[in-house]
N, CA, C and O atoms as a GROMACS GRO file, in nm:
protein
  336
    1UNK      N    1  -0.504  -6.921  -9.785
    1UNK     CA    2  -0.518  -6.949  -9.643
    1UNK      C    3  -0.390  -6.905  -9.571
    1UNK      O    4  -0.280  -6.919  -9.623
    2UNK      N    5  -0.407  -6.854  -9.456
    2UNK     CA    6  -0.312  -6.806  -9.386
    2UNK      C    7  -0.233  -6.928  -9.312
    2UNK      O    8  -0.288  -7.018  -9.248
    3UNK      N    9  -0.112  -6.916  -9.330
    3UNK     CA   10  -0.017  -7.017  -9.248
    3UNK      C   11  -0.019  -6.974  -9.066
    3UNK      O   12  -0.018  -6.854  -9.040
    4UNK      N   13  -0.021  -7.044  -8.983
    4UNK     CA   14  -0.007  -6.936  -8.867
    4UNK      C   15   0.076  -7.013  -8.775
    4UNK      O   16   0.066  -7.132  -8.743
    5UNK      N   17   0.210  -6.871  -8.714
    5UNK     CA   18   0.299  -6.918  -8.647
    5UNK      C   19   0.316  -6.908  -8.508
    5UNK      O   20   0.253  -6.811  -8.465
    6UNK      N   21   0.373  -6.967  -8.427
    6UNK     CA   22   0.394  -6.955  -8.294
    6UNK      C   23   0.359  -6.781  -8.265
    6UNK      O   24   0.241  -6.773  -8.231
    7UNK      N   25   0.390  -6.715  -8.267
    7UNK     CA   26   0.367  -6.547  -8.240
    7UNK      C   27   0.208  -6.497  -8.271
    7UNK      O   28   0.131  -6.414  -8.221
    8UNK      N   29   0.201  -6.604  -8.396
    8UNK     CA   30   0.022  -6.554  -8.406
    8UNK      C   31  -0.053  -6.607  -8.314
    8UNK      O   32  -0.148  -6.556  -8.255
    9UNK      N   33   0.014  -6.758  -8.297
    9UNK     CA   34  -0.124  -6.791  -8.192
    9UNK      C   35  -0.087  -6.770  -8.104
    9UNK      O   36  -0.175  -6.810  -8.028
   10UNK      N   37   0.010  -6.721  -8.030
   10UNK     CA   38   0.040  -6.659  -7.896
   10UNK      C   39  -0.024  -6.555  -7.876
   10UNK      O   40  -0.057  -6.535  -7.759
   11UNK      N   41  -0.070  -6.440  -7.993
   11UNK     CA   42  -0.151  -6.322  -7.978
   11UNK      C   43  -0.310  -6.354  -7.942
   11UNK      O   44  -0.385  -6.300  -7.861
   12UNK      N   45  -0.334  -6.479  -8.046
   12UNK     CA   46  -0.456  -6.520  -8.017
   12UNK      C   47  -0.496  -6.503  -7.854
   12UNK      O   48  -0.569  -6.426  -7.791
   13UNK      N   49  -0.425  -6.597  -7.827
   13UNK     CA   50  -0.413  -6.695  -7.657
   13UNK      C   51  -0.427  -6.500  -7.609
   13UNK      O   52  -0.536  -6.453  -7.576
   14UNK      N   53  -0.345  -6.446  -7.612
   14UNK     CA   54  -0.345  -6.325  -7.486
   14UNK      C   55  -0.480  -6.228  -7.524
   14UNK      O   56  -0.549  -6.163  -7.445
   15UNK      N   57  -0.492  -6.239  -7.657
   15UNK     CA   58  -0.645  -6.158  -7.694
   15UNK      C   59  -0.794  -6.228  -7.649
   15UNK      O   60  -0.895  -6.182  -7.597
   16UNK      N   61  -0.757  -6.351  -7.694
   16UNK     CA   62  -0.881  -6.380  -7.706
   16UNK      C   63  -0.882  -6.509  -7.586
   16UNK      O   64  -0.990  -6.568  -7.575
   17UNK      N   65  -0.789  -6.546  -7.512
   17UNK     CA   66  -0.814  -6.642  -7.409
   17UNK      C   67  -0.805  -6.784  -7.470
   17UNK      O   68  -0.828  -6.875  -7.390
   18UNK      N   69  -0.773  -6.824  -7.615
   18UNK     CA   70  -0.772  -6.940  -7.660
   18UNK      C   71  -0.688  -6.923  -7.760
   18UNK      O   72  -0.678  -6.809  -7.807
   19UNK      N   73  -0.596  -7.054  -7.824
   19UNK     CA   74  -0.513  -7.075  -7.882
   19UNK      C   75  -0.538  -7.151  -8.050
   19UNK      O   76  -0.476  -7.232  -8.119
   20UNK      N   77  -0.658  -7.076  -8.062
   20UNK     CA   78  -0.725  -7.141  -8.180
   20UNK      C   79  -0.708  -7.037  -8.306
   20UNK      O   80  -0.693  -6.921  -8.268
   21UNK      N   81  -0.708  -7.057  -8.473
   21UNK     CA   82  -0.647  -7.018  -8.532
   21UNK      C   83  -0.755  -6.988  -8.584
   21UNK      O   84  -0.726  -6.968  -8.702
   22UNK      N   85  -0.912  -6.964  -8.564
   22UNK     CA   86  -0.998  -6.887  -8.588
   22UNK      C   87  -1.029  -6.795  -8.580
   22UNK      O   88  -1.061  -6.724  -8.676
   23UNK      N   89  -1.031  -6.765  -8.474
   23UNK     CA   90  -0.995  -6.634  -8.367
   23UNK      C   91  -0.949  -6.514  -8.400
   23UNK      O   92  -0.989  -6.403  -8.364
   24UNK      N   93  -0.823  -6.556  -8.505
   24UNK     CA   94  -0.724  -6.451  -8.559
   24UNK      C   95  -0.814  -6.340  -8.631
   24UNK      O   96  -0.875  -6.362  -8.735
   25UNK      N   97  -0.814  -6.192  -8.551
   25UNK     CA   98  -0.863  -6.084  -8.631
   25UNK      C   99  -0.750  -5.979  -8.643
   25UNK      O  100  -0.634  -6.008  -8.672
   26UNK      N  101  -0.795  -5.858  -8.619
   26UNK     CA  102  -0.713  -5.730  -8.633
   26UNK      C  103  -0.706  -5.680  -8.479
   26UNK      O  104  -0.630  -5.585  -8.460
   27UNK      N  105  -0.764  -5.723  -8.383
   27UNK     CA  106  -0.703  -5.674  -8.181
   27UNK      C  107  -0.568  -5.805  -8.246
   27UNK      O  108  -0.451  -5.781  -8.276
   28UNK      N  109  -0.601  -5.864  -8.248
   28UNK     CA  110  -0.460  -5.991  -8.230
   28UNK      C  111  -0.360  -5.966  -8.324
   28UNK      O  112  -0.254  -6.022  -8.298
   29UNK      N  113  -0.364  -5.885  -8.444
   29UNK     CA  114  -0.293  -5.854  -8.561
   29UNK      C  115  -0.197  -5.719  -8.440
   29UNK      O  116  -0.080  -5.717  -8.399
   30UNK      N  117  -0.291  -5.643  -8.422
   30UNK     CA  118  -0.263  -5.528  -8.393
   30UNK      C  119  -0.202  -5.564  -8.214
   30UNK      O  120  -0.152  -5.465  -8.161
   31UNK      N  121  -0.204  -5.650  -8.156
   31UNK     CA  122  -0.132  -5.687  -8.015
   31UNK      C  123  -0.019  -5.723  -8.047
   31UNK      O  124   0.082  -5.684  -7.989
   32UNK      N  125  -0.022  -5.834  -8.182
   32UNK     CA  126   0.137  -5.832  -8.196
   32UNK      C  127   0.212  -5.724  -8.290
   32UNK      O  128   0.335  -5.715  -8.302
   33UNK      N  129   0.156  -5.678  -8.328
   33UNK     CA  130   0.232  -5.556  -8.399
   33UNK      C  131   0.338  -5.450  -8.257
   33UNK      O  132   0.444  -5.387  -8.265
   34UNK      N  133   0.259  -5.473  -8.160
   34UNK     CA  134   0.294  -5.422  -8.027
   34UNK      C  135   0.363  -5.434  -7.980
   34UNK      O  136   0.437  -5.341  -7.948
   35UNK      N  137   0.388  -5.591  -7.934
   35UNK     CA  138   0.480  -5.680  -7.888
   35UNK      C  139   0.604  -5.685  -7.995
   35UNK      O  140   0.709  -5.722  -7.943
   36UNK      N  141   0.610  -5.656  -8.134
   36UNK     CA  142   0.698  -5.615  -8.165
   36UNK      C  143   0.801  -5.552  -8.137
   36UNK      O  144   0.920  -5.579  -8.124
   37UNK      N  145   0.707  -5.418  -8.127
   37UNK     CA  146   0.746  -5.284  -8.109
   37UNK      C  147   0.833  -5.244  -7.971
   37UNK      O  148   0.921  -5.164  -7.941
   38UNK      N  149   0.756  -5.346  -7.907
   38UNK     CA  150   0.864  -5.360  -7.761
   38UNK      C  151   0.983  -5.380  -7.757
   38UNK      O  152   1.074  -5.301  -7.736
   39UNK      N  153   0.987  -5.568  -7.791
   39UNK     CA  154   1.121  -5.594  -7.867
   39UNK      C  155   1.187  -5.549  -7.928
   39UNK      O  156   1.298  -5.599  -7.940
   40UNK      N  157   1.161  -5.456  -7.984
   40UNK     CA  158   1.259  -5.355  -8.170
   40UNK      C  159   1.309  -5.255  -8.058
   40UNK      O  160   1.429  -5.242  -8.080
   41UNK      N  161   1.283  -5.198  -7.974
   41UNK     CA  162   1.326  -5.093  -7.902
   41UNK      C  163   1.399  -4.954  -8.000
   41UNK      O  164   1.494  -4.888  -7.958
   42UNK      N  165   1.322  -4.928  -8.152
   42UNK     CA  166   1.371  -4.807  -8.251
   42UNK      C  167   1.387  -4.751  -8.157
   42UNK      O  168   1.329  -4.756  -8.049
   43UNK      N  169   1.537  -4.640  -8.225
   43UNK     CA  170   1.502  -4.517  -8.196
   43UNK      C  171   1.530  -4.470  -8.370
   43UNK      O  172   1.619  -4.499  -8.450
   44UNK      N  173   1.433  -4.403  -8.376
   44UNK     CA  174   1.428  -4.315  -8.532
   44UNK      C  175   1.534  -4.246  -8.530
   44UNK      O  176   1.540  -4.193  -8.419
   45UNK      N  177   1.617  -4.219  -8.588
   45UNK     CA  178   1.683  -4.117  -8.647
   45UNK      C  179   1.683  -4.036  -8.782
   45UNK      O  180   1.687  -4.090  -8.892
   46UNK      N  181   1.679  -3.910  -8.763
   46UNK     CA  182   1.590  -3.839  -8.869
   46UNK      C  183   1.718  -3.863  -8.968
   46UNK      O  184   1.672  -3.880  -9.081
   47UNK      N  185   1.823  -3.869  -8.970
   47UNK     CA  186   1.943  -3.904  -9.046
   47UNK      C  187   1.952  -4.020  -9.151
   47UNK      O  188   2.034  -4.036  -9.241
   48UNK      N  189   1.819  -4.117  -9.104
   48UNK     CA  190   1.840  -4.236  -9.202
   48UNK      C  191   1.799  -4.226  -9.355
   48UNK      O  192   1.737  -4.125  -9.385
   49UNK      N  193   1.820  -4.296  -9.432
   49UNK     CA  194   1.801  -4.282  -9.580
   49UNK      C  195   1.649  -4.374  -9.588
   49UNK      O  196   1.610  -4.471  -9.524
   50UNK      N  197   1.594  -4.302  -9.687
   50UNK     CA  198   1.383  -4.387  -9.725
   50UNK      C  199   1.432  -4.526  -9.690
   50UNK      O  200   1.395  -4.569  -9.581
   51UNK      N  201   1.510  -4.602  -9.764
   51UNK     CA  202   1.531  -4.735  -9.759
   51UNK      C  203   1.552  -4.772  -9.597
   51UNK      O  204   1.484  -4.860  -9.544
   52UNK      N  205   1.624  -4.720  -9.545
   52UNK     CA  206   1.654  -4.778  -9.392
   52UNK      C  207   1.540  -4.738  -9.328
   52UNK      O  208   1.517  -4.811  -9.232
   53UNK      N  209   1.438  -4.626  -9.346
   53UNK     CA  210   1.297  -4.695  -9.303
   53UNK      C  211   1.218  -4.780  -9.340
   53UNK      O  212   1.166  -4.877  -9.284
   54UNK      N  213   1.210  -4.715  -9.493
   54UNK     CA  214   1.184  -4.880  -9.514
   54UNK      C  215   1.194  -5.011  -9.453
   54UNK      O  216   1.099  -5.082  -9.422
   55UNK      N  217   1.361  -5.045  -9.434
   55UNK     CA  218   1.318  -5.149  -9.401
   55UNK      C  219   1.310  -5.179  -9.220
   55UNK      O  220   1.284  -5.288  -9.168
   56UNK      N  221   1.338  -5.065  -9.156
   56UNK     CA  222   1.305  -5.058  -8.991
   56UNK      C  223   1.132  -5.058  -8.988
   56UNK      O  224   1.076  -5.102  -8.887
   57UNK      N  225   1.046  -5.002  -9.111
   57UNK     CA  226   0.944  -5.047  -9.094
   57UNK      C  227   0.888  -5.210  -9.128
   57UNK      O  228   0.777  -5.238  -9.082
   58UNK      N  229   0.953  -5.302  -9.199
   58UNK     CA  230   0.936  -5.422  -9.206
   58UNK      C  231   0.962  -5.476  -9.087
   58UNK      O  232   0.875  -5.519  -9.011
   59UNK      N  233   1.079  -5.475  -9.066
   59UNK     CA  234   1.109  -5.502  -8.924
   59UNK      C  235   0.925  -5.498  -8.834
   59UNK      O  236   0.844  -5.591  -8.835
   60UNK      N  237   0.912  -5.395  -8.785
   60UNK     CA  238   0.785  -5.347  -8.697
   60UNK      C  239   0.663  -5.403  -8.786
   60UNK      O  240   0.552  -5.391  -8.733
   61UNK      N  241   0.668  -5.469  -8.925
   61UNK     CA  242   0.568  -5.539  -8.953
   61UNK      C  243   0.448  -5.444  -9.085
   61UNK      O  244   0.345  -5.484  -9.141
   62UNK      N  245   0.523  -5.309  -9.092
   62UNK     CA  246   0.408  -5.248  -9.191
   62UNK      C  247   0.531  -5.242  -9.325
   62UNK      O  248   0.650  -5.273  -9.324
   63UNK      N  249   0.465  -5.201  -9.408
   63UNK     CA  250   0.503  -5.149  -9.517
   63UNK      C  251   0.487  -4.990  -9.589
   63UNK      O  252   0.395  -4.939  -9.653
   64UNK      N  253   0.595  -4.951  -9.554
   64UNK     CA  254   0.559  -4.766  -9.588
   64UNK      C  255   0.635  -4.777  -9.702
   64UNK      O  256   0.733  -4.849  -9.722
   65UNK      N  257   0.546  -4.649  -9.816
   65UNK     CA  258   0.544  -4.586  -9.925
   65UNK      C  259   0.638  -4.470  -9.966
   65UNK      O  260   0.619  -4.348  -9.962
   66UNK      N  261   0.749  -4.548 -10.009
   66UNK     CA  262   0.890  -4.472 -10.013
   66UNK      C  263   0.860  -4.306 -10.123
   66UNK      O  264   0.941  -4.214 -10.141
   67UNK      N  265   0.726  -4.318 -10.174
   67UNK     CA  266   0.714  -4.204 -10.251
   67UNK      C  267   0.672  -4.072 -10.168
   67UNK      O  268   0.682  -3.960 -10.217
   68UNK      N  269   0.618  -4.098 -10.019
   68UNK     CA  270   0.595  -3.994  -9.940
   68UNK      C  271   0.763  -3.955  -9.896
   68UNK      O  272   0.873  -4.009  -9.912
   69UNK      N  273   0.711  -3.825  -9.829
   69UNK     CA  274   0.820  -3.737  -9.765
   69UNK      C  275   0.909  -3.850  -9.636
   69UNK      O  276   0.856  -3.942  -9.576
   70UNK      N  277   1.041  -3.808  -9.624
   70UNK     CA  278   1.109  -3.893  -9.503
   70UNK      C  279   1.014  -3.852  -9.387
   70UNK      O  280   0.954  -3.946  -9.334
   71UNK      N  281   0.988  -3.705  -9.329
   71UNK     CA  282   0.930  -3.687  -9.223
   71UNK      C  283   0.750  -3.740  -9.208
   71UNK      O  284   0.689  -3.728  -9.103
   72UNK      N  285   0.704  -3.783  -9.303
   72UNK     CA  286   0.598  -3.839  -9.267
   72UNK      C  287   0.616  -4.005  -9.281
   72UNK      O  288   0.522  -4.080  -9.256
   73UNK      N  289   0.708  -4.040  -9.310
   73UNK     CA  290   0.774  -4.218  -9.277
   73UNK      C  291   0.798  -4.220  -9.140
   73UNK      O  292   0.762  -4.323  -9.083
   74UNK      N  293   0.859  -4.121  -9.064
   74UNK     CA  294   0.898  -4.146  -8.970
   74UNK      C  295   0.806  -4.129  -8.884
   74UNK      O  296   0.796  -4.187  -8.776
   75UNK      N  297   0.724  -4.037  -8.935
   75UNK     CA  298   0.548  -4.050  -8.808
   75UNK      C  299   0.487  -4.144  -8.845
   75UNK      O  300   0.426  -4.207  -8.758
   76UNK      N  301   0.481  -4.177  -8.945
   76UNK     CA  302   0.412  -4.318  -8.968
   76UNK      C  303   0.469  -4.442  -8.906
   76UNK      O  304   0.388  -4.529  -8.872
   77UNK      N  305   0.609  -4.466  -8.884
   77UNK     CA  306   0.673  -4.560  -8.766
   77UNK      C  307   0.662  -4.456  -8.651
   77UNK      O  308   0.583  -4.514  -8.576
   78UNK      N  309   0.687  -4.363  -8.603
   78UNK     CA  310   0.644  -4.336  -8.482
   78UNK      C  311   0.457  -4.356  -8.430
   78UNK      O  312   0.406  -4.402  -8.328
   79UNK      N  313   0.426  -4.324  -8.499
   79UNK     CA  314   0.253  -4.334  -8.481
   79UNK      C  315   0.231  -4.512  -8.425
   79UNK      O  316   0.184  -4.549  -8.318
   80UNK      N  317   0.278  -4.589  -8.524
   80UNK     CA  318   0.306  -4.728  -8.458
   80UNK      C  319   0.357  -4.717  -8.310
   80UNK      O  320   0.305  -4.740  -8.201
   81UNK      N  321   0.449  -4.683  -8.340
   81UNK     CA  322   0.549  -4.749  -8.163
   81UNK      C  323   0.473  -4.690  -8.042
   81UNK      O  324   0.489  -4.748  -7.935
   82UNK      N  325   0.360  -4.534  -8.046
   82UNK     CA  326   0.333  -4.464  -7.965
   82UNK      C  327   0.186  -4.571  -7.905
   82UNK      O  328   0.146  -4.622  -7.800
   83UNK      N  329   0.140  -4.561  -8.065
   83UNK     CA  330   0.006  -4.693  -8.047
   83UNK      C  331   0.016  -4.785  -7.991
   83UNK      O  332  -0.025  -4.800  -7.875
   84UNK      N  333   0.077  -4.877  -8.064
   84UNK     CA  334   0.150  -4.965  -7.986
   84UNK      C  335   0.010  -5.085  -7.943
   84UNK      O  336   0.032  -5.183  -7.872
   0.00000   0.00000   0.00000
């Protein structure tokens, strides 16, 4: 069972108009992934090492696959922030 914290049900409340912990799908997963992304204000730099995307992508909430190329980590956090 999912624990759920102030930020989740705040997504709820702005998605779905109620503050109930049923509610919780993937628009409300994916609103706060957003609202993250606001707050984090990245800027990528193509200079960083796998690990420091790595973990600038925890930060923003996904988990990328340090066995792909750096330049497709970094579209994969850019693809986030553009989505949004």
């Amino acid at each position: 069972m999912i624990e759920f914290t102030d930020e989740m049900l705040d997504a709820i409340q702005a998605v779905k108009g109620r503050r109930e912990p049923q509610y919780w799908d993937h628009q409300c997963r994916r609103y706060m992934e957003k609202k993250r992304a606001e707050t984090c204000n990245f800027y990528i730099n193509k200079n960083l090492t796998k690990d420091e995307l790595e973990a600038k992508g925890r930060e923003l909430g996904i988990e990328l696959d340090k066995r792909k190329s750096k330049d497709k980590l970094i579209a994969e956090i850019d693809n986030l922030l553009k989505k949004g």
